[in-house]
VOGU-3710 file (C-alpha; in Angstrom, 3 decimals, decimal comma):
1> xxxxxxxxxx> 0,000/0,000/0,000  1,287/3,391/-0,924  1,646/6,181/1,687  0,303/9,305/1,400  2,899/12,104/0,666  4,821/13,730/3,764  4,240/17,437/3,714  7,118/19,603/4,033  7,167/23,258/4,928  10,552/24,517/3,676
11> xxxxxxxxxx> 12,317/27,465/2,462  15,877/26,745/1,073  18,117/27,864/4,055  20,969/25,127/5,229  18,057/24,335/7,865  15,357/23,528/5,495  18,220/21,778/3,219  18,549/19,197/6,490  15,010/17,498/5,270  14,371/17,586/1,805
21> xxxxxxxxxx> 17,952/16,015/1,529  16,789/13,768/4,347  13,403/12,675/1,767  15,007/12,468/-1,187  17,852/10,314/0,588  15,249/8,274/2,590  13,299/7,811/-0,886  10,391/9,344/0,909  7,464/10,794/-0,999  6,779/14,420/-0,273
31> xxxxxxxxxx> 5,167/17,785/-1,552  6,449/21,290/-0,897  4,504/24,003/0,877  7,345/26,890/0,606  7,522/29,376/3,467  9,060/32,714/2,481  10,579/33,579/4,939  11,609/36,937/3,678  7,874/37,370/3,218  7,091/36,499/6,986
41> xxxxxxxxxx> 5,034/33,514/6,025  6,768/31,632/9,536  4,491/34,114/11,399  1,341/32,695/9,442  -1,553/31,556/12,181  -2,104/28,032/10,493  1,805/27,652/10,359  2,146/28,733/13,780  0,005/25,429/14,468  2,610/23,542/12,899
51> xxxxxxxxxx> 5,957/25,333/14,547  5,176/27,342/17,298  8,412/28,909/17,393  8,338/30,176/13,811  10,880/28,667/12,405  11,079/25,941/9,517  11,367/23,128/8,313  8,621/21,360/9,716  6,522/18,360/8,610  3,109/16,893/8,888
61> xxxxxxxxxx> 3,359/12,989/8,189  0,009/11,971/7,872  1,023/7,958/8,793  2,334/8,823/12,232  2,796/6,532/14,819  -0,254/4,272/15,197  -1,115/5,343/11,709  -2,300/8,566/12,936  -0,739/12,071/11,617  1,271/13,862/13,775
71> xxxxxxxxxx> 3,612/17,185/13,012  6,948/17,735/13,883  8,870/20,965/14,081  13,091/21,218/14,893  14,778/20,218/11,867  17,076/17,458/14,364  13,841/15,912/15,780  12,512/15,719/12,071  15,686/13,821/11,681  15,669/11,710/14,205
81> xxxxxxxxxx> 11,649/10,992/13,966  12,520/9,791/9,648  15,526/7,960/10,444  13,403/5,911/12,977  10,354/5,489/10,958  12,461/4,303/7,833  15,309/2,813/9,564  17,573/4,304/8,044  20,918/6,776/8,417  20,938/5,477/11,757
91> xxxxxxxxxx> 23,800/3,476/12,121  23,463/-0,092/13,191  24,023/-0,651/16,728  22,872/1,552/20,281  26,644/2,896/19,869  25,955/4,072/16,290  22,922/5,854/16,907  24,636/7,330/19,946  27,485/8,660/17,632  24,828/10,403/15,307
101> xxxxxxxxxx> 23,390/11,756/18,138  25,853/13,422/19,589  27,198/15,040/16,511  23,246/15,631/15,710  23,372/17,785/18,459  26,364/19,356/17,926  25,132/21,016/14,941  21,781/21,896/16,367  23,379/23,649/19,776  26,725/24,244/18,029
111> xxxxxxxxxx> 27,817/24,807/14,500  24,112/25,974/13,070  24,111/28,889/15,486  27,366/30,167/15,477  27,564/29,738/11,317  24,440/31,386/11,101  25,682/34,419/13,856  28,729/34,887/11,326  26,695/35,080/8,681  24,351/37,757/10,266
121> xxxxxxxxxx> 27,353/39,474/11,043  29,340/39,349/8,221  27,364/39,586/5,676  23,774/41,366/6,981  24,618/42,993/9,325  26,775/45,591/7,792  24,275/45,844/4,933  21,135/47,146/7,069  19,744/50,753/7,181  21,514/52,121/9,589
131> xxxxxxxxxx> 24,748/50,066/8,775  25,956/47,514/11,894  29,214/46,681/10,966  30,703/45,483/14,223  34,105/44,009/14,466  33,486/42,108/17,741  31,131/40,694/16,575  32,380/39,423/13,463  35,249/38,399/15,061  33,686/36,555/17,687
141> xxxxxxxxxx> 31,604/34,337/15,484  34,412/34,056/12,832  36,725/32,898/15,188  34,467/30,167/16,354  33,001/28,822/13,312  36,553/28,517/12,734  36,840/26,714/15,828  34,017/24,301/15,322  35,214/23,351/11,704  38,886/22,149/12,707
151> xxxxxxxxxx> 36,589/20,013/15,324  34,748/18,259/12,379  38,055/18,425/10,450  39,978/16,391/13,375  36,743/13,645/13,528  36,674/13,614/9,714  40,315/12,808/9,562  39,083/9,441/12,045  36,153/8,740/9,992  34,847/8,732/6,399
161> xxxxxxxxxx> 31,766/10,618/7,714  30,845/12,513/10,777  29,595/9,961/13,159  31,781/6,777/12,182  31,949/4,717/9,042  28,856/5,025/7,705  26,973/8,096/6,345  24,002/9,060/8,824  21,560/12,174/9,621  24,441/13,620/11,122
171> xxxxxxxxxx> 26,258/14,236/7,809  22,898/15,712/6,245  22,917/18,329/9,450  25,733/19,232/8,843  26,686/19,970/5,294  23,958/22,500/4,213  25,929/25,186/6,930  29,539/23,573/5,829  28,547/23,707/2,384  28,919/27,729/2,995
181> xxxxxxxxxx> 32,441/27,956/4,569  33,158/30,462/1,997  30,251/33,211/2,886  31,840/32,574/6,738  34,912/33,777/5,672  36,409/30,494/6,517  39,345/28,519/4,649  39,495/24,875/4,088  43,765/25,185/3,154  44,251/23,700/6,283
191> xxxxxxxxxx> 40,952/21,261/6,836  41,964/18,600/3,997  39,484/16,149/5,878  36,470/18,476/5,968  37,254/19,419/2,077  37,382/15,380/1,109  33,605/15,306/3,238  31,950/18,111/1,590  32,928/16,721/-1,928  32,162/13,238/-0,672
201> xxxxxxxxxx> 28,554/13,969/0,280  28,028/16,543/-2,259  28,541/14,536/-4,946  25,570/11,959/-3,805  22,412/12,315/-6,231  19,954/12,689/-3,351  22,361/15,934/-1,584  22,099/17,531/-5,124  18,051/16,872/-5,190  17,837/18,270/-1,559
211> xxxxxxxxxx> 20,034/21,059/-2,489  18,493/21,727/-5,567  14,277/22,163/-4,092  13,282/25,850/-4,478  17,066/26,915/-5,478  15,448/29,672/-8,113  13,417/30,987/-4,594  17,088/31,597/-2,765  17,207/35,286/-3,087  20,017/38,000/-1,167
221> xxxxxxxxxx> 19,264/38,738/1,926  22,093/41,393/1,905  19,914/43,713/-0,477  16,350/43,016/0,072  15,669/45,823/2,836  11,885/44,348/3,770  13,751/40,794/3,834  15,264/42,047/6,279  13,194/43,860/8,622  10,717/40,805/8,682
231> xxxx> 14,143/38,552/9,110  15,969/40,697/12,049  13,512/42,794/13,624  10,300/40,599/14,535
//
């Protein structure tokens, strides 16, 4: 029997990248409700039902557990929640899952945030009416995006992939933010193992599929002035 399509609310950010790679990878059948978030359609009533904190991705999967739908906002515990129901990207053993969940969580509480401050910072900030260009700042979250990569670079140069041997929801975390080292003003000259992983999973079909959902949507933040009131100031 064929199940019904998962619906994914998505806008293609690293974080909404974390899922529809996750679907395509999982060979998951899906459709695409696209929430600009330039627009401010996270503030939306009916998707506030769905993510209470505003934020996507999120998903409905109308054969839940018990066969009943449930919703799911968080882009890790949408992870963690497909992995389980397909069985896949997982790992093996209690250890393997334990792996993935640790570096799972590394990218949630970790990497994500700190990538995304040195983004804001380096790239947005500076470009908003008045101008914030603050070096701290910049050099703060520079400094330990920097940090966190030679991190992944040291566990890469253990491992094929991020959590062992075998290529999990961990890697899918984590490569949409890695995948833009460059707009963090980060190098990879001296990360060989990181460079070898973002070729590695960027060259799988499903990452480019992932990648690829709503990439004519991806506008620049950096120039879009109501973008960025809706973005930074609600």
């Amino acid at each position: 029997m064929t199940q019904p399509p998962i619906d994914l609310f998505y806008w293609p950010t690293p974080n909404g990248w974390k899922i529809s790679i996750a679907l395509e990878e999982m060979g998951l059948a899906y459709q695409t409700t696209y929430i600009d978030i330039g627009a401010g359609d996270q503030f939306a009533p009916d998707f506030l039902k769905i993510a209470p904190n505003n934020r996507m991705p999120a998903i409905i999967d109308p054969d839940g557990p018990d066969g009943a739908p449930v919703s799911i906002f968080e882009s890790g515990a949408i992870l963690q929640y497909l992995a389980r129901k397909t069985r896949q990207f997982y790992g093996t053993s209690a250890r393997d899952r334990i792996a993935v969940d640790q570096w799972l969580m590394w990218q949630m509480g970790g990497l994500g945030p700190m990538a995304g401050q040195a983004h804001h910072f380096l790239k947005y900030a500076p470009a908003m009416d008045p101008p914030n260009d603050l070096p701290y700042a910049k050099d703060r979250y520079r400094t330990e995006t920097a940090r966190l990569y030679g991190v992944l670079d040291r566990q890469l140069a253990k491992h094929e992939f991020v959590a062992g041997d075998f290529y999990s929801i961990a890697d899918m975390s984590i490569w949409g933010w890695a995948s833009l080292w460059e707009g963090q003003q980060q190098t990879l000259d001296d990360k060989p193992n990181l460079a070898r992983w973002l070729d590695t999973v960027g060259a799988r079909d499903a990452v480019k599929r992932g990648r690829a959902l709503g990439a004519q949507k991806r506008g620049d933040i950096s120039t879009d002035k109501e973008a960025q009131n809706t973005l930074f100031k609600r």
